[in-house]
N, C-alpha and C positions, 0 to 999 in steps of 0.2 A: 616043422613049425607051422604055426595055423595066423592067420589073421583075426582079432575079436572083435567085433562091433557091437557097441554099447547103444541100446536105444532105451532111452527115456521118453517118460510123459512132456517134458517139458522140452526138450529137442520138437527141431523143425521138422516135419515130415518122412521121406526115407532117403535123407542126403546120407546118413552116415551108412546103409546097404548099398547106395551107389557108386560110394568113393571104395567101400569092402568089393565088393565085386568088380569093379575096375583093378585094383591091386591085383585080387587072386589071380584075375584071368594073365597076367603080367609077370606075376610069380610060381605061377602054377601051383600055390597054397589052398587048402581048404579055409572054409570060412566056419565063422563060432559066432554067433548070434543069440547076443547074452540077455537077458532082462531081468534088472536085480527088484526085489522086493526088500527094502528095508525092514528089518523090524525094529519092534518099539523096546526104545529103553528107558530106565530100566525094564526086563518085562515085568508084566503084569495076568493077573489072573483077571481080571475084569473085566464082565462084560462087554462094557464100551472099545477094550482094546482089543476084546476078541475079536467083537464084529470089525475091528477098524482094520486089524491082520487079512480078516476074510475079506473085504474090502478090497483091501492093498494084493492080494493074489489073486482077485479079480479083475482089477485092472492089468494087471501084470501079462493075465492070460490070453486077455484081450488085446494086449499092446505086441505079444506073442503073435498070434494069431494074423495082425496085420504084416506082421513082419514075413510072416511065413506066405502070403499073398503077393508080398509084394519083391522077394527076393529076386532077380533072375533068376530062371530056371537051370542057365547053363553051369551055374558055380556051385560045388558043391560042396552044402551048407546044412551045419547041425545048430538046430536052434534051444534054449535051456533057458530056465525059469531058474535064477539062484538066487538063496534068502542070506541073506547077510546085516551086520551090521548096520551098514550104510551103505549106498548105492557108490562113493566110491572104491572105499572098503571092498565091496563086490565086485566090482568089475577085472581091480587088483589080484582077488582070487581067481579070478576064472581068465587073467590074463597068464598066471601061474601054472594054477593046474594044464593050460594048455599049450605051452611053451610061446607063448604068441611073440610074432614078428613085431606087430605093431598092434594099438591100439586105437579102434577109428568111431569116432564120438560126431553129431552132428553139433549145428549150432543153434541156441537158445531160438525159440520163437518172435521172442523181442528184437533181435535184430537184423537189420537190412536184407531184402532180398539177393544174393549174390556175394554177399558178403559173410567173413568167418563172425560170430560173436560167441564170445565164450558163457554159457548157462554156470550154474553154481557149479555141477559134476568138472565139467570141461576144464572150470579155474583149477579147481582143485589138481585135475590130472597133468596139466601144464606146470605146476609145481611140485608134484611129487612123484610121476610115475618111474618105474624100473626101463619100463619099453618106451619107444617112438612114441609118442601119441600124434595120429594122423587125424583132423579138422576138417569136415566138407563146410564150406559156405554153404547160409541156410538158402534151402531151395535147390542144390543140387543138383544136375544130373548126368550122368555118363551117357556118350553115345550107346546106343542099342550093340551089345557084342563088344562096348571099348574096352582098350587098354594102352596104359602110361606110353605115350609118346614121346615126352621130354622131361625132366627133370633139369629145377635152375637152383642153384644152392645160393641166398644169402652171403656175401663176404662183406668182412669188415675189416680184415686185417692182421684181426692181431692172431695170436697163436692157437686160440681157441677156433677160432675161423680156418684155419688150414687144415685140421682134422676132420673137420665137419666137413669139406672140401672133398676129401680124401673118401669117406663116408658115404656120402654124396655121389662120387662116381662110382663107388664099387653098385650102388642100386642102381645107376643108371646101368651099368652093365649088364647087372644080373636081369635086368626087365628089356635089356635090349630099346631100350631110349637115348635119344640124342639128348646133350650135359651143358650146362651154360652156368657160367660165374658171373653173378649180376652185384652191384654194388649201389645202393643209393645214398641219397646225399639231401638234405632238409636245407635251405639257404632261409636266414634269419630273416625275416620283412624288414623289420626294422630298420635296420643296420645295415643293409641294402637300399634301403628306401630314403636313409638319410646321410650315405656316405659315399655311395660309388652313383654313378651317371653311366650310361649310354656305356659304350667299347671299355672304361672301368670293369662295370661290374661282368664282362664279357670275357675280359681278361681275367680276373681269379675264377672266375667257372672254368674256364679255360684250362688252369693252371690245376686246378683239382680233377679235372678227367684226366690231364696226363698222367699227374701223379699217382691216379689212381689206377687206372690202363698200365700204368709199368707193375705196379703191385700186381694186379690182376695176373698180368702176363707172366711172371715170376711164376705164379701159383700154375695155370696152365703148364708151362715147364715142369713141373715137379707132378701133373698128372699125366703127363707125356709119356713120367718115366714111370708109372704101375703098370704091376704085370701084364692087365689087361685094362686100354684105355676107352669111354665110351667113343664113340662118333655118332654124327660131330661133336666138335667142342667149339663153342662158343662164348663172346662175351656181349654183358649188356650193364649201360652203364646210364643210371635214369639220377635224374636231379631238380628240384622244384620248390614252392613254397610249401609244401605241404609232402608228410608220408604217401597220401594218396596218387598226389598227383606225380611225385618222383616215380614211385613203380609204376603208374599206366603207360612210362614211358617203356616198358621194357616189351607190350604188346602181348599177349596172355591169350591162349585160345584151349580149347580142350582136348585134353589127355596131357594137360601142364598139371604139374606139383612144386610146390617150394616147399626147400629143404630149408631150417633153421636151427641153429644152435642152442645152448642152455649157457647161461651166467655159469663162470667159472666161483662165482659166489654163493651160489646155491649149493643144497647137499649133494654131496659124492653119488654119483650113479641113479641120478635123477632129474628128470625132466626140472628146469626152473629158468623160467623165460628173463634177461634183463629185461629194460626198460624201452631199448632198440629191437629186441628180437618181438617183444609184445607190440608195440606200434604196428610194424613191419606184418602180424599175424592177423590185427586185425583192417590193416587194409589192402591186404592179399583177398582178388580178384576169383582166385584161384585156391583149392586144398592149400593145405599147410601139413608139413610134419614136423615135427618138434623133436630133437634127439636129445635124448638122457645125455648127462655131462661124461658119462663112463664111456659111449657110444661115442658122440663126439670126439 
């Protein structure tokens, strides 16, 4: 199997070759470094679209070309120019023809430094792909020579969360990374602000990490007992007024990944983020990987 990285015009810099080359060197995969050239539909014979095609595999070649510059040298890496439909269209193919593990997409130029934002490509892949699609925060960067330290998987609970769990640890295994089960928790302002006081509202927080710590602890149980378990295993359990500020409880440094689920509502054997797993992606500190609902 190979790793694909998808680099667009409109991606931030070379987050998504950094988060590719952090993986390989962890999985010992080669890497696929793809650059789709859209073409125009319906075609046409016309000048204006011929020049606009030559254009478009111009830039193509040149978005190549940095890629190729700017790859580590130690991972090794084939790079391809592929004309497709549409740039997700294409990425889809050349995750196929090459059996890929995952797929690793940077984040849109628009948003935050260090933070994931999903560009048009990205949304799209987050709703439909076959494989993982793996997310670098734009601005990116692995340490010189890194590789995956830790992996923390998203739990929430329910039954869709215990596989991804499951999931979750066998990569931590296979990249030789220590595994942590982290679970957050958004508290209303509101409703907090206008109902509980002081040791109150200390008490149901309270009352929510245990019960949440025993769930947790359940699920470590039941990864105790696979074949092969990572180490360590850990838990982390963050909660706040806000998505953002719930996770910064859980302390994030790098060669961290989070692993997240797909809505049991989405199509069969496809990436499709609910409405908790999209929050959660984009105020991840850290990469994201997103598992198809089949994976899962």
């Amino acid at each position: 199997m190979t790793i694909v990285a998808g680099c667009t015009l409109k991606e931030s810099g070379t987050a998504s070759l950094e988060l590719a080359a952090m993986l390989a060197r962890s999985t010992g995969e080669d890497v696929v470094v793809a650059v789709v050239v859209a073409a125009a539909w319906p075609p046409s014979t016309e000048r204006v679209d011929t020049d606009y095609r030559a254009y478009l595999v111009e830039r193509g070649e040149q978005t190549l070309a940095q890629a190729k510059a700017s790859m580590p040298a130690d991972v090794k890496t084939t790079f391809m120019l592929h004309h497709a439909a549409s740039i997700p269209t294409g990425l889809l193919e050349v995750a196929k023809e090459h059996d890929a593990s995952v797929l690793v997409l940077g984040s849109s130029e628009n948003g935050g430094l260090g933070q994931v934002s999903l560009g048009g490509v990205a949304d799209r892949m987050v709703h439909s792909s076959p494989v993982p699609v793996a997310l670098a925060p734009r601005g990116y960067q692995a340490e010189p020579g890194g590789r995956l330290r830790r992996v923390t998987v998203a739990f929430g609970g329910s039954p869709e969360d215990r596989s991804v769990v499951h999931t979750a640890a066998d990569y931590a295994v296979r990249t030789s990374s220590s595994f942590r089960i982290a679970s957050f928790s958004v508290r209303p302002k509101m409703v907090f602000a206008s109902t509980l006081a002081g040791s109150g509202e200390e008490l149901v927080v309270d009352q929510w990490s245990q019960r949440t710590s025993e769930v947790i602890n359940e699920e470590l149980d039941q990864v105790r007992r696979l074949p092969e378990v990572p180490r360590p295993l850990e838990v982390v359990i963050g909660d706040g007024y806000s998505w953002r500020e719930a996770m910064g409880q859980a302390r994030w440094s790098l060669g961290d990944v989070l692993v997240v689920g797909s809505s049991s509502h989405g199509p069969l054997a496809s990436v499709f983020l609910g409405s908790r797993a999209s929050k959660i992606l984009r105020c991840a500190p850290v990469p994201v990987i997103a598992l198809p609902v089949s994976t899962a």
